[in-house]
MARDO-513291 format. One record per residue (C-alpha): x, y, z; chain; residue number from 0; residue in one letter. Coordinates in pm, 1 decimal. Example, Ala and Ser with C-alpha at 12.3 -4.5 7.8 and 13.67 -1.06 7.14 Angstrom:
REM MARDO-513291
- 1230.0 -450.0 780.0 A 0 A .
- 1367.0 -106.0 714.0 A 1 S .
//
This chain:
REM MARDO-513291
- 1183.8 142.0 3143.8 A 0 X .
- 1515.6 264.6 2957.5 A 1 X .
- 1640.0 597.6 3074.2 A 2 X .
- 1644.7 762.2 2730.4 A 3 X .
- 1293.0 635.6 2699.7 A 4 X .
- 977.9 822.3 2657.2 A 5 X .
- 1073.1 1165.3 2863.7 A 6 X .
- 1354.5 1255.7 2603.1 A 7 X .
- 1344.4 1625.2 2565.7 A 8 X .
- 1505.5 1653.6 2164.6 A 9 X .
- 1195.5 1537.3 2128.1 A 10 X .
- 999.3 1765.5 1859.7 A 11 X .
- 659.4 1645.6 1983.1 A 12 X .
- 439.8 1700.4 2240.5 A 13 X .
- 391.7 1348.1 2303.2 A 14 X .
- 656.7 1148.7 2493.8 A 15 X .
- 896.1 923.1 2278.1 A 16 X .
- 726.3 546.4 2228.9 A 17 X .
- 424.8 667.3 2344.4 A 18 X .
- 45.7 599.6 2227.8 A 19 X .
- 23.6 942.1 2205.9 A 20 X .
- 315.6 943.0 1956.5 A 21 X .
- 190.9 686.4 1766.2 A 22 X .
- -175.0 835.0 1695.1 A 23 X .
- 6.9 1152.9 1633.3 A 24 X .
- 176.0 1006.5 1346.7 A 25 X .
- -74.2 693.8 1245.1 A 26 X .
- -381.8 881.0 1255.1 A 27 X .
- -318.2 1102.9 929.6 A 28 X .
- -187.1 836.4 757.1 A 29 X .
- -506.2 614.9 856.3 A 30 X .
- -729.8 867.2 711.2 A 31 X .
- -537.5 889.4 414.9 A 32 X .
- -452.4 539.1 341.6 A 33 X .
- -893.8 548.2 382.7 A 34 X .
- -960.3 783.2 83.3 A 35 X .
- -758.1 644.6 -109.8 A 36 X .
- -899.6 313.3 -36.4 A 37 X .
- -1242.7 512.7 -64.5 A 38 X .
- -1123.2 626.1 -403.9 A 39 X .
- -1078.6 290.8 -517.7 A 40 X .
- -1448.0 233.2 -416.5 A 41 X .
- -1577.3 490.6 -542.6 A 42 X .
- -1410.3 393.5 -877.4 A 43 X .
- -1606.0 86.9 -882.6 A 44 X .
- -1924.7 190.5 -760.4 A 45 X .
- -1941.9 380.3 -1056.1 A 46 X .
- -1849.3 152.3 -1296.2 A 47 X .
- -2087.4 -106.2 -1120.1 A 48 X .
- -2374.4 170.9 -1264.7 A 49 X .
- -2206.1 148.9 -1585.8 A 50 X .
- -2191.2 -219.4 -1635.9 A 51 X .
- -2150.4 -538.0 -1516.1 A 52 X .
- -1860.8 -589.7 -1737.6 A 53 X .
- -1649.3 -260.1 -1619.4 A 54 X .
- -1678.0 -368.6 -1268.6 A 55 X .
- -1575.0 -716.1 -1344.5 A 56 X .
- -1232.6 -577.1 -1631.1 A 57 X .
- -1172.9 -317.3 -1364.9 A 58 X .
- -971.7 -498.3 -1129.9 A 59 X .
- -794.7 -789.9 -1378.2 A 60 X .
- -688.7 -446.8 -1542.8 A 61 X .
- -577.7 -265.5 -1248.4 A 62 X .
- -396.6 -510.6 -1080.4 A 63 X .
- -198.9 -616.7 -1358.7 A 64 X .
- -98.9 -245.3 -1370.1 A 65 X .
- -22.7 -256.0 -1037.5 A 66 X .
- 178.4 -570.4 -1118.4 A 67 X .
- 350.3 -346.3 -1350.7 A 68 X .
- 368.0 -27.1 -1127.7 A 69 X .
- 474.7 -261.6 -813.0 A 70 X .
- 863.8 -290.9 -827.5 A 71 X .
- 905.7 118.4 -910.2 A 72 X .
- 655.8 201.7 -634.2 A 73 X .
- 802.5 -16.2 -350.5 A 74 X .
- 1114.0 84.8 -409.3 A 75 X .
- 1077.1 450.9 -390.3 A 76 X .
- 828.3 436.4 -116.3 A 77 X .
- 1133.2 296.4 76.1 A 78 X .
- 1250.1 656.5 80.2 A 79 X .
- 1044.0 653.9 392.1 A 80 X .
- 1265.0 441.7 573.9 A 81 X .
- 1578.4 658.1 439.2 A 82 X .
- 1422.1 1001.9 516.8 A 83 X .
- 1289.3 864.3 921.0 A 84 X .
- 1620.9 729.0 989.2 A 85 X .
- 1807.6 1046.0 848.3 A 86 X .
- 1588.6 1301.4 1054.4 A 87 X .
- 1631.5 1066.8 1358.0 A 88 X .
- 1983.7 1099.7 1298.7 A 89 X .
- 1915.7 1474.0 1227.9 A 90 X .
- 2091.0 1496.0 915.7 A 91 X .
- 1864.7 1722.9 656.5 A 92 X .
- 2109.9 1754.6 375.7 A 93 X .
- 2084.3 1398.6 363.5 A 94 X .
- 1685.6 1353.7 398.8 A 95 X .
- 1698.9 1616.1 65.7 A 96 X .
- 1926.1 1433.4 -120.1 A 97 X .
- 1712.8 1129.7 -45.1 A 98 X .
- 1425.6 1258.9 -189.5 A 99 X .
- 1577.0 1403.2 -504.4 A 100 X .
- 1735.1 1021.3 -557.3 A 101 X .
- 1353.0 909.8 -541.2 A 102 X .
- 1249.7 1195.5 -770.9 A 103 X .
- 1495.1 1100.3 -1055.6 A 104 X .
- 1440.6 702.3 -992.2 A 105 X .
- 1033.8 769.8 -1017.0 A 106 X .
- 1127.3 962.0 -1377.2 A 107 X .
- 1280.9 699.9 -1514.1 A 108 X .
- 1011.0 407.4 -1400.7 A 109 X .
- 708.7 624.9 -1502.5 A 110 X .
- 820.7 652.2 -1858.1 A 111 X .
- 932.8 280.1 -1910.2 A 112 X .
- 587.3 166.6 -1784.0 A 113 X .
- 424.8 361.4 -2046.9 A 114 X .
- 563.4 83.8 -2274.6 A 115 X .
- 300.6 -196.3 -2158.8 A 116 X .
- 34.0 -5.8 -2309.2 A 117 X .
- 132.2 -41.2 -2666.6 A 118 X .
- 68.7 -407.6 -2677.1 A 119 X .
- -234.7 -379.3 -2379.6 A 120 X .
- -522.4 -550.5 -2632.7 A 121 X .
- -291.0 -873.5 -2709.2 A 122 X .
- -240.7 -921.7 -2330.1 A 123 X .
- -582.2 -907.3 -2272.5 A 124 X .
- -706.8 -1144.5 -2558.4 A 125 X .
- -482.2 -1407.0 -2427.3 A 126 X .
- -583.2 -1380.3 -2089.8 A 127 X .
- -852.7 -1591.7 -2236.7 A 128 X .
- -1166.2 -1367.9 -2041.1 A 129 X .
- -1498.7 -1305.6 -2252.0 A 130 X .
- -1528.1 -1077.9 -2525.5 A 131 X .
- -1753.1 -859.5 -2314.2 A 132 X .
- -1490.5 -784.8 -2075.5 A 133 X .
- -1137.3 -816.9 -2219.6 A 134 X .
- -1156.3 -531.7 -2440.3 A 135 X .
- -1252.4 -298.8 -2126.6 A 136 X .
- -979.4 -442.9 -1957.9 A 137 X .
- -707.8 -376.4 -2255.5 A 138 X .
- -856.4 7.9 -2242.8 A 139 X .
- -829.0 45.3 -1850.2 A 140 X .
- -445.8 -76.8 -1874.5 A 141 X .
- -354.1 107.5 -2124.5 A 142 X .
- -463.9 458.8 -2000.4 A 143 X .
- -350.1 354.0 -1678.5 A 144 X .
- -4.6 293.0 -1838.7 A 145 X .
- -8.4 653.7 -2012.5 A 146 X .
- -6.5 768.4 -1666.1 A 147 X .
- 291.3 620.3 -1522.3 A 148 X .
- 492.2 883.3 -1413.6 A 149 X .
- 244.3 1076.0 -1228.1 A 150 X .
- 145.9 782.6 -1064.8 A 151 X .
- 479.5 755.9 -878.0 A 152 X .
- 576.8 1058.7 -859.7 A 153 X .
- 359.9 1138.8 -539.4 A 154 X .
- 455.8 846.5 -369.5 A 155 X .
- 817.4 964.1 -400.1 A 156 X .
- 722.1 1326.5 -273.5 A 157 X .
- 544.7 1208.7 -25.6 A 158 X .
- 811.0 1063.1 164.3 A 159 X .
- 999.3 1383.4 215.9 A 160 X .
- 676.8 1458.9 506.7 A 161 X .
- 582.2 1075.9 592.4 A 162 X .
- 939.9 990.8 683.5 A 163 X .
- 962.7 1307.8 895.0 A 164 X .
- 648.0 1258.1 1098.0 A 165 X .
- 453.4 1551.2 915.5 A 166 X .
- 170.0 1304.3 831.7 A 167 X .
- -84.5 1543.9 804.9 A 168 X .
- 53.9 1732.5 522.2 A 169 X .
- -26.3 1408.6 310.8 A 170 X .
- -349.0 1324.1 440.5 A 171 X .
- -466.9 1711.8 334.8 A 172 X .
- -314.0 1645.7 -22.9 A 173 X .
- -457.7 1264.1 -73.7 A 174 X .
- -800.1 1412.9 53.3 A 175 X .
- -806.1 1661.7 -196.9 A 176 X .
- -660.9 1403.2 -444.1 A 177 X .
- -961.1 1210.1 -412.1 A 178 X .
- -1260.8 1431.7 -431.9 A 179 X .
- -1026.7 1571.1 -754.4 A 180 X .
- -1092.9 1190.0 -857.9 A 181 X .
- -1440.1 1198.7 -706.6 A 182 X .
- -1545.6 1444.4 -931.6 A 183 X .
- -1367.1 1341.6 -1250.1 A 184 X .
- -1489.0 1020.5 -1215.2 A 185 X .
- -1885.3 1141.1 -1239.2 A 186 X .
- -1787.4 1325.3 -1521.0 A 187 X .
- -1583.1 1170.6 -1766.1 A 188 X .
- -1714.5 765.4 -1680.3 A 189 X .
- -2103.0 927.8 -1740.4 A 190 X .
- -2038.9 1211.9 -1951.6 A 191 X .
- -2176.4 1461.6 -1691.2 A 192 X .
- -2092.2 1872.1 -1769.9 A 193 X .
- -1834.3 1899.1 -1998.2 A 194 X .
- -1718.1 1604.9 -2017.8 A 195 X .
- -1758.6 1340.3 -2286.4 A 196 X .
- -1919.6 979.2 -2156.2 A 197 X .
- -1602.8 768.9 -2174.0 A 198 X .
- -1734.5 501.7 -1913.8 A 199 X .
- -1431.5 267.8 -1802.3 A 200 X .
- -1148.4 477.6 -2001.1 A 201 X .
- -1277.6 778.4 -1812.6 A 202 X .
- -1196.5 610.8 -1481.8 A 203 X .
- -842.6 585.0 -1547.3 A 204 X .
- -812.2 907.2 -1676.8 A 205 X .
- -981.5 1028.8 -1381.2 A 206 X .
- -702.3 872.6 -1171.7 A 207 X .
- -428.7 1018.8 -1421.0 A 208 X .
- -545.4 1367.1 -1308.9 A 209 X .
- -590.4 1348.4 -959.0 A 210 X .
- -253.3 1221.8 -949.4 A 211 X .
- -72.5 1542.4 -1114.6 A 212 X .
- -267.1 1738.2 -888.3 A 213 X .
- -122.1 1586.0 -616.9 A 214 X .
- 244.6 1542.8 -780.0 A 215 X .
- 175.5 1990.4 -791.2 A 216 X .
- 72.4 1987.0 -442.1 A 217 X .
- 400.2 1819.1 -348.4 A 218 X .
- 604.0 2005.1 -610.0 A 219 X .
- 475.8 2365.6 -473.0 A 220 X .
- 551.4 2268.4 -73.5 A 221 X .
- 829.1 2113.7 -113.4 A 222 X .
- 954.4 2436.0 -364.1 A 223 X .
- 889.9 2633.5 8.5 A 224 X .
- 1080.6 2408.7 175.3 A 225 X .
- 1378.6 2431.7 -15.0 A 226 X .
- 1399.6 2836.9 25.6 A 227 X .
- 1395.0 2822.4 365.5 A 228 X .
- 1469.0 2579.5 687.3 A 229 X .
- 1722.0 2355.1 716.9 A 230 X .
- 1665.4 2118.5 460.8 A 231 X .
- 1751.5 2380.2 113.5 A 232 X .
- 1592.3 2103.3 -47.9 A 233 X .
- 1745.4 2268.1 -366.1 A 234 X .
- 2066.8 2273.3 -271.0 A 235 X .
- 2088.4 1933.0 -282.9 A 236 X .
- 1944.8 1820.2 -592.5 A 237 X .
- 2238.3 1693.0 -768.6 A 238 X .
- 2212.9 1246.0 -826.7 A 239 X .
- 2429.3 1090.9 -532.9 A 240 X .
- 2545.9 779.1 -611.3 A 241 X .
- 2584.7 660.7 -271.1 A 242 X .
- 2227.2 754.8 -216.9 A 243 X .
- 2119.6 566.3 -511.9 A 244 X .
- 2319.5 283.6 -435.6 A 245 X .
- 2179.8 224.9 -128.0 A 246 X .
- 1804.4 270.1 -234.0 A 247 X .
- 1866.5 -14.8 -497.5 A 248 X .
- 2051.0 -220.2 -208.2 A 249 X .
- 1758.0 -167.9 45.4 A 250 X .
- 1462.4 -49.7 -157.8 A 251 X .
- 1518.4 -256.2 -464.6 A 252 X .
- 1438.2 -594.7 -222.5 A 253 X .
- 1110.5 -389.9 -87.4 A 254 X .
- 998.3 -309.5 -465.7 A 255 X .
- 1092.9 -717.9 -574.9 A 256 X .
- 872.2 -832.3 -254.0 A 257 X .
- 604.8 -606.6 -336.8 A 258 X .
- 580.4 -700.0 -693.9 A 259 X .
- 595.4 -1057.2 -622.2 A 260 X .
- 321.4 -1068.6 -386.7 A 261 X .
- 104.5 -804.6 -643.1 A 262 X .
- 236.0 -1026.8 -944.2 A 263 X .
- 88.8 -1341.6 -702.5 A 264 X .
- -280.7 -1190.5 -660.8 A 265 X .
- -316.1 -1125.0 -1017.7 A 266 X .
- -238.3 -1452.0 -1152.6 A 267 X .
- -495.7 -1529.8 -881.2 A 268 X .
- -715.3 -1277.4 -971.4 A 269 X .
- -688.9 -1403.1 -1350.5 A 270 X .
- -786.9 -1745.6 -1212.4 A 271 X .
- -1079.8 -1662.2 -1070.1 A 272 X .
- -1158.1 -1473.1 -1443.1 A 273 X .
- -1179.2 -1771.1 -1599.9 A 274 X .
- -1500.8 -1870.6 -1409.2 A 275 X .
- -1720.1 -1621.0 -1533.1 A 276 X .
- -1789.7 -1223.9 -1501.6 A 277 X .
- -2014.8 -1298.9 -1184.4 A 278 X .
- -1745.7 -1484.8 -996.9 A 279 X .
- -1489.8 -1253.1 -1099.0 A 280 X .
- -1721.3 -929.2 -1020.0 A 281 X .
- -1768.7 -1078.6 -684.6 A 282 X .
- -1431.8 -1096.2 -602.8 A 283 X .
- -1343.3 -753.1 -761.0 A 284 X .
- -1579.4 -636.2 -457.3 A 285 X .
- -1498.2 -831.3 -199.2 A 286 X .
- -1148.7 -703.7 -194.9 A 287 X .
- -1294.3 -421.6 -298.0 A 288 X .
- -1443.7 -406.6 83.6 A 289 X .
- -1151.5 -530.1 232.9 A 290 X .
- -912.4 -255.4 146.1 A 291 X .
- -1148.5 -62.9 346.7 A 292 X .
- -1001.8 -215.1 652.6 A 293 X .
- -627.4 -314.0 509.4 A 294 X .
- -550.2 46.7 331.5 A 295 X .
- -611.5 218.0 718.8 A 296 X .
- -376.7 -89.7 847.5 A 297 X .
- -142.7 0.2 576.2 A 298 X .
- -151.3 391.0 690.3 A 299 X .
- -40.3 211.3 1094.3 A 300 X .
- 194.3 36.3 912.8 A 301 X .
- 345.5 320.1 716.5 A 302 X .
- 337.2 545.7 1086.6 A 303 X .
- 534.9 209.8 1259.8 A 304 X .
- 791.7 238.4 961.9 A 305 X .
- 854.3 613.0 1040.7 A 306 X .
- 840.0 520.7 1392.8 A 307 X .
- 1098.8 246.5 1372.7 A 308 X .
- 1318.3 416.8 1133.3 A 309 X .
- 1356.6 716.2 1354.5 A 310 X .
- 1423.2 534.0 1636.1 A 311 X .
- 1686.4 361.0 1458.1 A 312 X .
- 1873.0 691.0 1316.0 A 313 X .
- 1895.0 787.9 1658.3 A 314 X .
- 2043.8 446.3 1786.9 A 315 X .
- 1730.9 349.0 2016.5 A 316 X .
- 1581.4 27.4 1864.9 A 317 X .
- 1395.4 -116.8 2204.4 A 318 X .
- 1175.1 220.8 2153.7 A 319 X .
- 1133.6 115.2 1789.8 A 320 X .
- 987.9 -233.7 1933.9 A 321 X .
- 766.5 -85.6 2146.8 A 322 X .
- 624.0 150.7 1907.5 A 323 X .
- 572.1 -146.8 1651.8 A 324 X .
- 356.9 -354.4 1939.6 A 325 X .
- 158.3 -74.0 1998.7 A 326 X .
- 138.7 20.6 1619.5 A 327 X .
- 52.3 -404.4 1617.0 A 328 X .
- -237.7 -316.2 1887.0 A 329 X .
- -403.0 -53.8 1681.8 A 330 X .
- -387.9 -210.3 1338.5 A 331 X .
- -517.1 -550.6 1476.2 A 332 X .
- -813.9 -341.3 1604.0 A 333 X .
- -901.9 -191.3 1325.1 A 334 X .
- -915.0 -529.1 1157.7 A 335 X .
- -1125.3 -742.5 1437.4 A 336 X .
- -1379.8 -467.0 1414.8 A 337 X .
- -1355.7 -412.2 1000.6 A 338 X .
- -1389.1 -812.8 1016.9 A 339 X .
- -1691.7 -778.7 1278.2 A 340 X .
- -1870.3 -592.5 1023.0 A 341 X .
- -1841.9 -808.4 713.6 A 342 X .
- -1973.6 -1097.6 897.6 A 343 X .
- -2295.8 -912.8 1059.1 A 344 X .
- -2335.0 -632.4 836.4 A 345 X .
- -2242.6 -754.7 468.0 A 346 X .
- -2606.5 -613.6 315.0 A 347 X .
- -2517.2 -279.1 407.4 A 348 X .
- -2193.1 -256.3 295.4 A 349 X .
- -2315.0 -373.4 -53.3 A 350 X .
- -2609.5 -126.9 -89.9 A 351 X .
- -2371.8 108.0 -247.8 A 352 X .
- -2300.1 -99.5 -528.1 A 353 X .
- -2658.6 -204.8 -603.6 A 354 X .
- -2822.6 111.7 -589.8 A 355 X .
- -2840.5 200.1 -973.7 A 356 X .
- -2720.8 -158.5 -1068.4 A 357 X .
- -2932.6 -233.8 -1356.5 A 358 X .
- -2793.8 -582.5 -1448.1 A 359 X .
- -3035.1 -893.7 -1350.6 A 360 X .
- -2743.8 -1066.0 -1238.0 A 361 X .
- -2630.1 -834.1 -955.2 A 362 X .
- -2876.6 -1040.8 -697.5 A 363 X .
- -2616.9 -1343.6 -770.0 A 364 X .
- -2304.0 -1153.7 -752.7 A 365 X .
- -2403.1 -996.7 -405.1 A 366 X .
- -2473.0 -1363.1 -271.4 A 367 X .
- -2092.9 -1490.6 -347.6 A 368 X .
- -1977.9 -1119.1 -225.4 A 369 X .
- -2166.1 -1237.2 101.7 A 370 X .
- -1985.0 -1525.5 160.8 A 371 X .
- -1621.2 -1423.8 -10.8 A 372 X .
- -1688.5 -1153.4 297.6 A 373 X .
- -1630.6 -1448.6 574.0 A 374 X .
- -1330.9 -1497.6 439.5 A 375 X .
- -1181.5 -1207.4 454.8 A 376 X .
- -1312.1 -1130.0 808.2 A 377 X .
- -1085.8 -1485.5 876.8 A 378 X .
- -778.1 -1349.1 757.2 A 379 X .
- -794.7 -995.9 834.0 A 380 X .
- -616.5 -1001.3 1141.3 A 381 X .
- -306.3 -1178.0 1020.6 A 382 X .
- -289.0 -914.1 740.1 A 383 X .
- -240.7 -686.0 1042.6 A 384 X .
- 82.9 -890.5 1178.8 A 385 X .
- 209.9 -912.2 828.5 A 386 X .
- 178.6 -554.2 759.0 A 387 X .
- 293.0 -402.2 1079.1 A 388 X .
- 597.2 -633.0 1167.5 A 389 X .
- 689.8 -643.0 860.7 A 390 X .
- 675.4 -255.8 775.1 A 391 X .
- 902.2 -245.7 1107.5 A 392 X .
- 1174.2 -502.1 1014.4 A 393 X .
- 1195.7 -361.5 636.9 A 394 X .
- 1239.5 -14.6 791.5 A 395 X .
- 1551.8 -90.1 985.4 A 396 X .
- 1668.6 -247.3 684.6 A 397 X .
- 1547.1 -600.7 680.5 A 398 X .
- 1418.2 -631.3 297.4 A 399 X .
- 1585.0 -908.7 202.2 A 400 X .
- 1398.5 -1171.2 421.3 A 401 X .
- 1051.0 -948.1 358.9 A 402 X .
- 1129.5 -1035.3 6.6 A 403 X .
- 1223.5 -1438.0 4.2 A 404 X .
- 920.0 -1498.9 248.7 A 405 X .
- 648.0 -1281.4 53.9 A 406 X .
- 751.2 -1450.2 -245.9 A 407 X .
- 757.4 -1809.7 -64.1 A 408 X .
- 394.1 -1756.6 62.2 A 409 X .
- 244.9 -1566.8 -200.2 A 410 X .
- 362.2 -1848.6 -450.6 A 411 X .
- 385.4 -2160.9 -278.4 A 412 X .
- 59.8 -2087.0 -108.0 A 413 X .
- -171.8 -1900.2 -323.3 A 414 X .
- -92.3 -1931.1 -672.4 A 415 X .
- 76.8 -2277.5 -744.3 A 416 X .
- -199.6 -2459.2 -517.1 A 417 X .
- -484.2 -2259.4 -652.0 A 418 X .
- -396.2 -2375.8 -1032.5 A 419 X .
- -329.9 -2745.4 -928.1 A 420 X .
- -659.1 -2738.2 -746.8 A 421 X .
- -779.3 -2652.8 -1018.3 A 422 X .
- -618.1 -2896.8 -1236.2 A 423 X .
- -659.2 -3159.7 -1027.4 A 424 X .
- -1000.9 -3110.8 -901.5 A 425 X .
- -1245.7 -2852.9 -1116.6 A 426 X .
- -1258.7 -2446.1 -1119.4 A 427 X .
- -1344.0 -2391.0 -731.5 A 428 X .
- -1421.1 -2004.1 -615.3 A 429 X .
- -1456.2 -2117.4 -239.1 A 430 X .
- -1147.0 -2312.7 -261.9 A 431 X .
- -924.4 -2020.0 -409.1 A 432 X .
- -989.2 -1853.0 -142.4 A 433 X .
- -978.2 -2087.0 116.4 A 434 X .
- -602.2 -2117.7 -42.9 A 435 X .
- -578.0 -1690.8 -8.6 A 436 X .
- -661.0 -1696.7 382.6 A 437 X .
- -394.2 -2009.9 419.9 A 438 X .
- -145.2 -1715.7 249.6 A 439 X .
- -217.0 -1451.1 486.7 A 440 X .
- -209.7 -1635.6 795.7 A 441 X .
- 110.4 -1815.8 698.1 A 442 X .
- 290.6 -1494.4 627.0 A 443 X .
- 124.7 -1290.2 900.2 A 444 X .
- 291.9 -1544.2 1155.7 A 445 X .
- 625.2 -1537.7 928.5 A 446 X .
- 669.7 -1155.6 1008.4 A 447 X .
- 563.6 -1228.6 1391.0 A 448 X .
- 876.6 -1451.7 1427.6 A 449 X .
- 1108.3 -1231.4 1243.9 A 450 X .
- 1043.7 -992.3 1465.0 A 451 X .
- 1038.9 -1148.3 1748.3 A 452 X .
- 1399.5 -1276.2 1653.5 A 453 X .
- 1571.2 -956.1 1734.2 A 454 X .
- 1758.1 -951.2 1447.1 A 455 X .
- 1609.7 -603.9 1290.0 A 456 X .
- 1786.3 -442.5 1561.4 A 457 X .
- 2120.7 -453.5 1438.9 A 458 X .
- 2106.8 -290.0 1077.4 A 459 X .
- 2106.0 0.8 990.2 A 460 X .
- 2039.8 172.2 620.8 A 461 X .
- 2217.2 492.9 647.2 A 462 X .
- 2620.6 549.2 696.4 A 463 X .
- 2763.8 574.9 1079.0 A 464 X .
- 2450.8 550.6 1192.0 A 465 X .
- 2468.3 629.4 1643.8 A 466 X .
- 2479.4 375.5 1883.0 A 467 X .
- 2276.2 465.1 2207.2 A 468 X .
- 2150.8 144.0 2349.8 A 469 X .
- 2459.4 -95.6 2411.7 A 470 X .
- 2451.0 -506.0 2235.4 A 471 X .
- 2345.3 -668.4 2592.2 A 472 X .
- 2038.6 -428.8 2563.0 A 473 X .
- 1919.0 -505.7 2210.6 A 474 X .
- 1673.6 -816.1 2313.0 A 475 X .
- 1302.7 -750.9 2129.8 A 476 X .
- 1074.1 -604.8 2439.0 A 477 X .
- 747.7 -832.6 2500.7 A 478 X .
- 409.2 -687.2 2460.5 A 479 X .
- 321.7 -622.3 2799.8 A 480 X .
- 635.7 -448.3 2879.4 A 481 X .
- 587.7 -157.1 2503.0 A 482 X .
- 213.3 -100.1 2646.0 A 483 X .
- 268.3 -55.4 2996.3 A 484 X .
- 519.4 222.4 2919.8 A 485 X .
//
């Protein structure tokens, strides 16, 4: 075990450095907040499942095309985390501020240029080519999803300011309130409930519009505290750096193109699978409905390995950053052999939900090919695990540009392209889309292994004269057994 290892004493935990301990002190928050708003998402659709079979089926063609739209801006300012973990590792807070504020303007910016998509939502829809039952819900989901660009990335830009520093717990209180803010809306405004008009799948999306400025206040008034008092004068530091700015194109900009590829990949999937039929394409919209239940908690490890890794990094210690990420590895491949456990024994019980005041005949059929879609997710889940944790720890030492090429590679190459020949080729095949979807994850899941297995992560750095600690000879990737024995 290294010397600076896990009894440093700069430490500002209680935990020791590269610990378990460390890890659930960071992951844990983020787990239960990456869960509501996974639960949000459910609870979105639940509802609209009560409302109609055709809302549940537009509202995920609709929302993932927004999020095709939404992807590049978000992944690139959620790489603030990275910038903000390695600063405070190298404990420089004018420069975790100025961060921030760089995010800020950049989230501005992208939230009003995405309200442009909304003007021409209804001819995007009507040549996607779905029914006339569902394409005009989907046009009105988009668009009002669209009107609400800004304060959609806002939060994820404020947010980094406390994920990137460890203080995960300050966003897990403000998502949780986020959500029953949705919660609530939602009953109201999709159902007409109080004093709200019944707006059914457009009241959805507004409902996600508000809960979002409540949390971009939350932020705003915290962060207003922090920058009257400690070390950060987060106000004092507000002015655009164009180093700063610079370097979250350079780094962040590859993170935002890889996410919006892969997003950009499942909804020409998802679009596929539209042309089937509203059953087939409700099915899906729940089975990965279900799944998130399981990858959004992964996502929260993934986010806690990134903050992890990237403070590890600012202080010039990457064989701590690889044994956090195996034991950040351990916990999110739990969580996904037990999620998967449960969609292959348990599948009736997760959909009772959605049935309960289902009044369409045709639910019985859509909760049969839900059923099965299940067993393929519980196939692939765990390789979503080694994609998202080794890759959240390579991209947050600064490795975006492979993250990129190989999402894009995969997501392409092995879900989209041979999901339309199939279906040229052969006929329209639901089981065979998604046999081509697990053949994705798994490919890219082992991808991310090797890369960081390779070592090379451990050389970069994202911020300027960044400390060296451990010396060249030292910087081979640490096996398994050796990060969980310490």
């Amino acid at each position: 075990m290294s010397s600076e290892s896990i009894s440093s004493t700069d430490h500002p935990s209680r935990w020791p450095i590269g610990s378990f301990g460390e890890l659930f002190a960071v992951a844990l928050p983020m787990v239960l907040s990456a869960s509501t708003q996974s639960l949000m998402h459910v609870v979105d659709r639940v509802f609209l499942t009560w409302d109609s079979k055709e809302a549940v089926a537009a509202a995920l063609p609709a929302g993932i095309l927004f999020w095709s739209c939404l992807s590049l801006p978000m992944g690139t300012v959620s790489y603030l985390n990275a910038f903000v973990a390695q600063y405070e590792g190298a404990k420089r807070p004018d420069r975790v501020s100025a961060s921030v504020w760089q995010g800020i303007y950049f989230a501005l910016i992208c939230g009003l240029l995405l309200m442009i998509p909304a003007i021409w939502s209804n001819e995007i829809f009507r040549l996607v080519g779905h029914t006339p039952e569902v394409w005009p819900l989907e046009a009105t989901f988009f668009r009002w999803l669209c009107l609400g660009g800004v304060s959609a990335i806002l939060p994820a830009a404020l947010s980094c300011f406390f994920s990137g520093r460890g203080q995960t717990v300050v966003v897990l209180v403000v998502n949780v309130s986020s959500v029953l803010v949705n919660a609530a809306l939602d009953w109201g405004l999709i159902f007409g409930k109080g004093p709200f008009p019944k707006l059914g799948i457009a009241g959805a999306a507004i409902a996600t519009n508000l809960a979002n400025v409540y949390a971009v206040l939350c932020y705003a008034g915290l962060l207003y505290w922090y920058s009257v008092r400690g070390p950060y004068r987060f106000w004092s530091h507000r002015a655009l750096d164009r180093t700063l700015m610079t370097n979250l194109f350079k780094f962040g900009g590859p993170s935002g193109l890889q996410m919006f590829l892969d997003v950009a990949g499942f909804t020409a999937f998802i679009m596929m699978i539209g042309w089937i039929g509203p059953n087939e394409l409700a099915a899906t919209n729940i089975a990965f409905n279900l799944n998130a239940l399981a990858f959004t908690p992964v996502i929260g490890v993934g986010i806690a390995v990134s903050t992890l890794v990237g403070q590890r990094m600012g202080e010039g210690r990457p064989k701590l950053a690889a044994t956090s990420t195996w034991k950040g590895f351990v916990l999110g491949g739990g969580i996904m052999v037990i999620c998967g456990t449960i969609y292959v024994l348990f599948p009736q019980v997760l959909l009772i939900p959605y049935a309960l005041h289902a009044e369409d005949k045709d639910f019985a059929k859509t909760k049969e090919i839900v059923i099965v879609l299940l067993r393929f997710v519980a196939l692939y889940s765990f390789f979503d695990a080694m994609a998202i944790i080794f890759g959240s720890a390579v991209r947050a030492a600064g490795d975006t540009v492979f993250s990129m090429v190989m999402t894009c590679a995969c997501a392409w190459g092995l879900l989209v392209i041979p999901t339309f020949l199939t279906w040229k080729l052969y006929k329209p095949d639901l089981m065979m889309s998604w046999v081509w979807c697990s053949v994705y994850v798994t490919v890219l899941g082992f991808a991310f292994l090797g890369r960081f297995l390779s070592g090379r992560w451990m050389t970069m750095s994202i911020i300027e004269h960044p400390p060296v600690v451990e010396p060249p000879e030292r910087l081979a990737t640490i096996s398994v057994s050796q990060a969980l024995s310490e």
